[in-house]
VEXMIZA-449978 format. One record per residue (C-alpha): residue number from 1; residue in one letter; chain; x, y, z. Coordinates in steps of 0.25 Angstrom, whole numbers. Example, Ala and Ser with C-alpha at 12.3 -4.5 7.8 and 13.67 -1.06 7.14 Angstrom:
<pts>
PT  pos  code  unit     px     py     pz
PT    1     A     A     49    -18     31
PT    2     S     A     55     -4     29
</pts>
This chain:
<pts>
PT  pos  code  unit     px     py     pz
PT    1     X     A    190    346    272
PT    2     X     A    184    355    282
PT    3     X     A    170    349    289
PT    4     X     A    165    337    289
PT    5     X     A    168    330    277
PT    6     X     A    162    317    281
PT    7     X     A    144    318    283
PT    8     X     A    132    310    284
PT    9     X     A    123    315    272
PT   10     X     A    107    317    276
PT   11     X     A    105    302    269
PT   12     X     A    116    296    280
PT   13     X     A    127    293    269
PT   14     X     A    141    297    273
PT   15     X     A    149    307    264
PT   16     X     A    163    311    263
PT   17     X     A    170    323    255
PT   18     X     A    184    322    251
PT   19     X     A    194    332    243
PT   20     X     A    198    326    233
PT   21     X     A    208    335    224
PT   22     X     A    200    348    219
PT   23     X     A    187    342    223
PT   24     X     A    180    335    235
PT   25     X     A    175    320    234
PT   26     X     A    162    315    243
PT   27     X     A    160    301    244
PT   28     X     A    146    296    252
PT   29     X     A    143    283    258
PT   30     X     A    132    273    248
PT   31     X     A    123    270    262
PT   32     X     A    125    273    275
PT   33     X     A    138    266    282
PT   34     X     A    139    261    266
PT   35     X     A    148    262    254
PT   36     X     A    152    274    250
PT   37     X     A    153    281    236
PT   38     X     A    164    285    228
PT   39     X     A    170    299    230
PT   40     X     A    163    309    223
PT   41     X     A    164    324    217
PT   42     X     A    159    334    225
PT   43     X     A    154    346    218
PT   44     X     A    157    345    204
PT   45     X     A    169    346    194
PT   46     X     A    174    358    203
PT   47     X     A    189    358    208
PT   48     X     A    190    363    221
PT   49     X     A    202    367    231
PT   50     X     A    206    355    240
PT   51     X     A    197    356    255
PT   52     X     A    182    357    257
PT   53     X     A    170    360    266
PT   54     X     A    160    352    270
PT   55     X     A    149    356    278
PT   56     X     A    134    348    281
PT   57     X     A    122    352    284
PT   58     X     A    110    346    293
PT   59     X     A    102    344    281
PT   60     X     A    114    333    278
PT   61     X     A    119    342    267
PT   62     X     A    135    343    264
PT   63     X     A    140    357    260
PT   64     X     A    155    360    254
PT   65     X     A    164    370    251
PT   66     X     A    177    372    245
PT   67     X     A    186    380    237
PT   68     X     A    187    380    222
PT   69     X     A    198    386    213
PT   70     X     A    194    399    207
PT   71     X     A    202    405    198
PT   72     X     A    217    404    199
PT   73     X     A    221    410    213
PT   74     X     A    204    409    218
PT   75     X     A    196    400    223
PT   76     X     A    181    400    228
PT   77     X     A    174    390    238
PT   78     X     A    161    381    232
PT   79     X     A    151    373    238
PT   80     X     A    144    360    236
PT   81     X     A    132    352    243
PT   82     X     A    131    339    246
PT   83     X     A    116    334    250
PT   84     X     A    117    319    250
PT   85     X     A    128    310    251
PT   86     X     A    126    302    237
PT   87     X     A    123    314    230
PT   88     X     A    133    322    222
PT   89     X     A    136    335    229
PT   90     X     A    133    349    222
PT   91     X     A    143    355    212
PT   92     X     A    153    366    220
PT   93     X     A    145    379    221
PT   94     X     A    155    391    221
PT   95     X     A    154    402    234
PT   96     X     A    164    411    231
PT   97     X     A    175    414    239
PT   98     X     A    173    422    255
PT   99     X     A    183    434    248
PT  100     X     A    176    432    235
PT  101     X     A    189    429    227
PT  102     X     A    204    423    231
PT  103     X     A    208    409    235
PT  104     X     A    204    400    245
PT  105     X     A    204    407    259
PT  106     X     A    203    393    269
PT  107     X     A    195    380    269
PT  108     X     A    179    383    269
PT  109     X     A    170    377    278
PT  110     X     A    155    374    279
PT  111     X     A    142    372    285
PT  112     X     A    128    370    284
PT  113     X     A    117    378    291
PT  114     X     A    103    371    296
PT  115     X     A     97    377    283
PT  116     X     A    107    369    274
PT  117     X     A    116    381    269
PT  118     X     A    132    379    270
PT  119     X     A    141    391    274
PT  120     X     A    155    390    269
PT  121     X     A    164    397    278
PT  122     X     A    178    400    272
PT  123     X     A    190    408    278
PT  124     X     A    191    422    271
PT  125     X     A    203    428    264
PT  126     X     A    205    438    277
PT  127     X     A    205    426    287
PT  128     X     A    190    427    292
PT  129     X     A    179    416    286
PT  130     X     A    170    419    275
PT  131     X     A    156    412    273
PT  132     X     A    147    410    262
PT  133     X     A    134    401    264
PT  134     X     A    121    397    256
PT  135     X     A    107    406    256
PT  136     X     A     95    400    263
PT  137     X     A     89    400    251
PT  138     X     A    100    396    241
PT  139     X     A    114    401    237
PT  140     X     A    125    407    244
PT  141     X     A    126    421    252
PT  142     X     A    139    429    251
PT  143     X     A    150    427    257
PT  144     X     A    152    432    273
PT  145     X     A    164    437    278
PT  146     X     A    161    431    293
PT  147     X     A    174    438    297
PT  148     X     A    186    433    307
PT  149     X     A    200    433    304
PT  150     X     A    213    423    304
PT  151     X     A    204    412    302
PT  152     X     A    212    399    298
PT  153     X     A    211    384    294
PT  154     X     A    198    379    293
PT  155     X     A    184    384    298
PT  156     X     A    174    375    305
PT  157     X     A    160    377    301
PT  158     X     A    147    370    309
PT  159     X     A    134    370    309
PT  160     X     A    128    371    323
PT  161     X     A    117    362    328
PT  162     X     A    108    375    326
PT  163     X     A    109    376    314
PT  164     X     A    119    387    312
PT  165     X     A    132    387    306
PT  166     X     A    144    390    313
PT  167     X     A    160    392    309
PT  168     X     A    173    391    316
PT  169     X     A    186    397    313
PT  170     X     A    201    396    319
PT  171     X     A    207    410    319
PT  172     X     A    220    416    325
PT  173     X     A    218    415    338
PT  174     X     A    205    406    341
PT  175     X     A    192    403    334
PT  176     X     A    182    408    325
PT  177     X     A    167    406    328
PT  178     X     A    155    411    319
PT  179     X     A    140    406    320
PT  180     X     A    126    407    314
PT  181     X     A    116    415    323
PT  182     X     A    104    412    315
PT  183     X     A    101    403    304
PT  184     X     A    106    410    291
PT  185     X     A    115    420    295
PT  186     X     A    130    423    294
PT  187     X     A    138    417    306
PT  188     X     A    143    427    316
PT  189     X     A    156    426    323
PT  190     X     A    155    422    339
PT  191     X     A    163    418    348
PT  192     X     A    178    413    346
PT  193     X     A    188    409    354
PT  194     X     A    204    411    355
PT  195     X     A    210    398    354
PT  196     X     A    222    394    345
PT  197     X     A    214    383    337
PT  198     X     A    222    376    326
PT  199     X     A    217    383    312
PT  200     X     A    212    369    304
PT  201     X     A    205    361    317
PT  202     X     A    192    365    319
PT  203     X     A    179    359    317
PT  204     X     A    165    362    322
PT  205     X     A    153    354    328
PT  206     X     A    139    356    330
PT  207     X     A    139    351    346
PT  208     X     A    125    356    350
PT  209     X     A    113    364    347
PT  210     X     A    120    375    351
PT  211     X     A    137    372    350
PT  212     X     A    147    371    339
PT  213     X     A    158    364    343
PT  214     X     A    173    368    337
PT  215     X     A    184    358    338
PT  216     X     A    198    364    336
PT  217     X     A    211    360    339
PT  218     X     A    221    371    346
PT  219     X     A    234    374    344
PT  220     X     A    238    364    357
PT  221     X     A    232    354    350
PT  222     X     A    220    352    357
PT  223     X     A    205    349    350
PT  224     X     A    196    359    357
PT  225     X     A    182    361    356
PT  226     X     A    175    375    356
PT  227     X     A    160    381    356
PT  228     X     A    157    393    357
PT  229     X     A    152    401    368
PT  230     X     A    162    390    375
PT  231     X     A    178    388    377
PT  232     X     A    185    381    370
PT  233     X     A    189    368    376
PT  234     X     A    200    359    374
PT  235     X     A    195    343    369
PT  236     X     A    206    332    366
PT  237     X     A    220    336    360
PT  238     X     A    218    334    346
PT  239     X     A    220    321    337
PT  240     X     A    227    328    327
PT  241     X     A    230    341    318
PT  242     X     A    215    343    311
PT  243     X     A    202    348    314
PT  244     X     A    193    336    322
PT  245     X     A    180    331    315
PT  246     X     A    167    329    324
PT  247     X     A    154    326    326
PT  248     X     A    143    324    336
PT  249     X     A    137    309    338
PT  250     X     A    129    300    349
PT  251     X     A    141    290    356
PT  252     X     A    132    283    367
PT  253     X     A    122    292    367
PT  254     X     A    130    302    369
PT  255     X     A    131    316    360
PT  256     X     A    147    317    357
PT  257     X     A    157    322    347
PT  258     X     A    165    314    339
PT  259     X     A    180    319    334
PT  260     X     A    190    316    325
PT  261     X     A    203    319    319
PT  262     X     A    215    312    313
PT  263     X     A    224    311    323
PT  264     X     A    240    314    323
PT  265     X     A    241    300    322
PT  266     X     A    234    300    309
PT  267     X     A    221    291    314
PT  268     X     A    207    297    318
PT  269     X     A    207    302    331
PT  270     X     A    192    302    337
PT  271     X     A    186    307    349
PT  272     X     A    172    311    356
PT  273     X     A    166    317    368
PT  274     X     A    151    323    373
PT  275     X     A    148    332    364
PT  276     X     A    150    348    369
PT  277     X     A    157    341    382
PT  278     X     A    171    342    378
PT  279     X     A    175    341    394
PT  280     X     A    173    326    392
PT  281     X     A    186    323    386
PT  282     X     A    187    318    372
PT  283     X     A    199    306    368
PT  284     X     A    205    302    354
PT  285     X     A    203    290    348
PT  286     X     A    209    286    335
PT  287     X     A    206    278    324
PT  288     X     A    207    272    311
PT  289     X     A    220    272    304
PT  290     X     A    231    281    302
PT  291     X     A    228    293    291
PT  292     X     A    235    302    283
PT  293     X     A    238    316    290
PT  294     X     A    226    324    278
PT  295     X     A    218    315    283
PT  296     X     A    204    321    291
PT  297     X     A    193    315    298
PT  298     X     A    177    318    298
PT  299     X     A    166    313    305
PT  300     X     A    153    311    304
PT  301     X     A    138    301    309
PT  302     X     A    133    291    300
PT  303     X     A    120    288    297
PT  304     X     A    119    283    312
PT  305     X     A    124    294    319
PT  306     X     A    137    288    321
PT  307     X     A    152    294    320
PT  308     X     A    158    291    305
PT  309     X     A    173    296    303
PT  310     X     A    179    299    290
PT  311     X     A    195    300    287
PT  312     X     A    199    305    274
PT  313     X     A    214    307    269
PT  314     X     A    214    318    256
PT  315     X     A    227    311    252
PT  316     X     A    224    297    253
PT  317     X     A    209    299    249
PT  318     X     A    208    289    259
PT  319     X     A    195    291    267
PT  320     X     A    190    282    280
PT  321     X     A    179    281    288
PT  322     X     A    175    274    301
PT  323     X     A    161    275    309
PT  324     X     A    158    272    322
PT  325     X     A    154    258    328
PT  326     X     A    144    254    335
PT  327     X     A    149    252    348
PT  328     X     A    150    263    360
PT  329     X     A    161    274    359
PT  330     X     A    165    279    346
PT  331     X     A    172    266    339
PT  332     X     A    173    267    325
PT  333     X     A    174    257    314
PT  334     X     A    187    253    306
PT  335     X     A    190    263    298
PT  336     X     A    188    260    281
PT  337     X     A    190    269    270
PT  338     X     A    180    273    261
</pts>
């Protein structure tokens, strides 16, 4: 899964996405804090490779993407829409492939401008990304070759406060960097950075009106967090061997961000500081039990604005969730499985 797999839809109910074989599953709390429903089929009878994108947007709306199989040898990436949690998402739409025709080239990645349209981004054939995204006034444009090269592992695509999408990439050498200009048009690349980041950690954050945050993990084994225009700068030695999941809440009247990642341990490890103000030190507490090693880790708000952590383990199908309590400081509840 590459995003955030677990989100609040605009009606406050929680849903989760989960492969599941060739296809993906979503399941959505009944009520908020509820029940939740049984998994459920996303997009149709379509069989689809193993991993997908999920982006949202601020109009609450969950866009996806993966791959399909083709013909024998090919494949093509598709997309579905999901608008509210207790409806069914949209059949799997097929967008072609960023070098019209071949097998899969990497794990695509989504997200959704101010004006509701997803942009899938995908790593090309030649090692740079590729990006198709919808019409202001329905469909899709053509795929865009957005260029760079030796791209690997996964790419983190954000949207920005602004409105303005935005995409990350680890490369030989350092990271990646394109952004939106104005409303609509193609991302251009910007500023990079040489760094040795480890392909398959990053993950972006919308941290102010005008600041994306990158977390990435280096080949020391430090989480680091990046913006551009700035340095990079070193965090908290990271939990463990993935990407970190985030997001920004109130903790005490305070505007902070909240991490997590399974931890070499197996548990979840979490952390938080003062949003943009890394200097402040950031420590790891885990929690829960102990998972299997596929395991990953999302977060998200509830309907009340408070941090809500999911855990899901592809081989088990055991998914778990915990929310925090209502006391000062980030305590959580006893983990349960859903």
């Amino acid at each position: 899964m590459n995003g955030d797999w677990l989100i609040r839809g605009r009606d406050g109910r929680l849903t989760v996405y989960l492969p599941s074989g060739d296809a993906v599953l979503c399941r959505a709390e009944r009520g908020p804090a509820g029940s939740w429903d049984a998994p459920r089929t996303v997009g149709g009878t379509q069989k689809l490779h193993p991993g997908v994108a999920v982006g949202q947007g601020a109009d609450g709306y969950a866009h996806l993407a993966a791959w399909r199989p083709t013909v024998p040898g090919e494949s093509g990436l598709v997309h579905s829409t999901h608008f509210r949690p207790r409806l069914a998402p949209l059949d799997w739409v097929p967008i072609g492939h960023p070098d019209k025709k071949g097998d899969r080239t990497g794990e695509p990645a989504v997200a959704v401008d101010a004006q509701g349209r997803g942009y899938v981004f995908v790593r090309t054939k030649g090692g740079g990304v590729g990006l198709r995204n919808q019409k202001e006034k329905g469909g899709w444009g053509p795929w865009q070759d957005l260029g760079g090269s030796e791209v690997e592992g996964e790419l983190a695509a954000v949207t920005g406060e602004s409105g303005l999408v935005e995409v990350y990439a680890a490369a030989a050498g350092g990271i990646l960097h394109w952004r939106q200009e104005e409303p609509g048009r193609t991302p251009v690349r910007g500023e990079g950075i040489d760094v040795p980041a480890r392909p398959g950690t990053l993950r972006a954050l919308a941290t102010s009106a005008g600041h994306t945050t990158l977390f990435f993990t280096d080949t020391s084994g430090d989480l680091c967090a990046w913006r551009p225009g700035e340095k990079p700068v070193t965090l908290i030695a990271s939990a463990g061997p993935g990407p970190v999941s985030s997001v920004r809440c109130e903790i005490e009247g305070h505007d902070c961000t909240v991490l997590a990642q399974r931890s070499s341990s197996g548990r979840v490890a979490f952390a938080a500081y003062p949003t943009e103000q890394e200097s402040a030190g950031a420590w790891w507490t885990e929690s829960g039990p102990r998972l299997p090693a596929d395991a990953a880790v999302s977060l998200a708000l509830d309907e009340h604005d408070e941090v809500v952590a999911a855990s899901l383990s592809p081989s088990t199908g055991m998914l778990l969730l915990t929310r925090r309590k209502d006391e000062p400081g980030l305590a959580l509840e006893a983990w349960r499985e859903i």
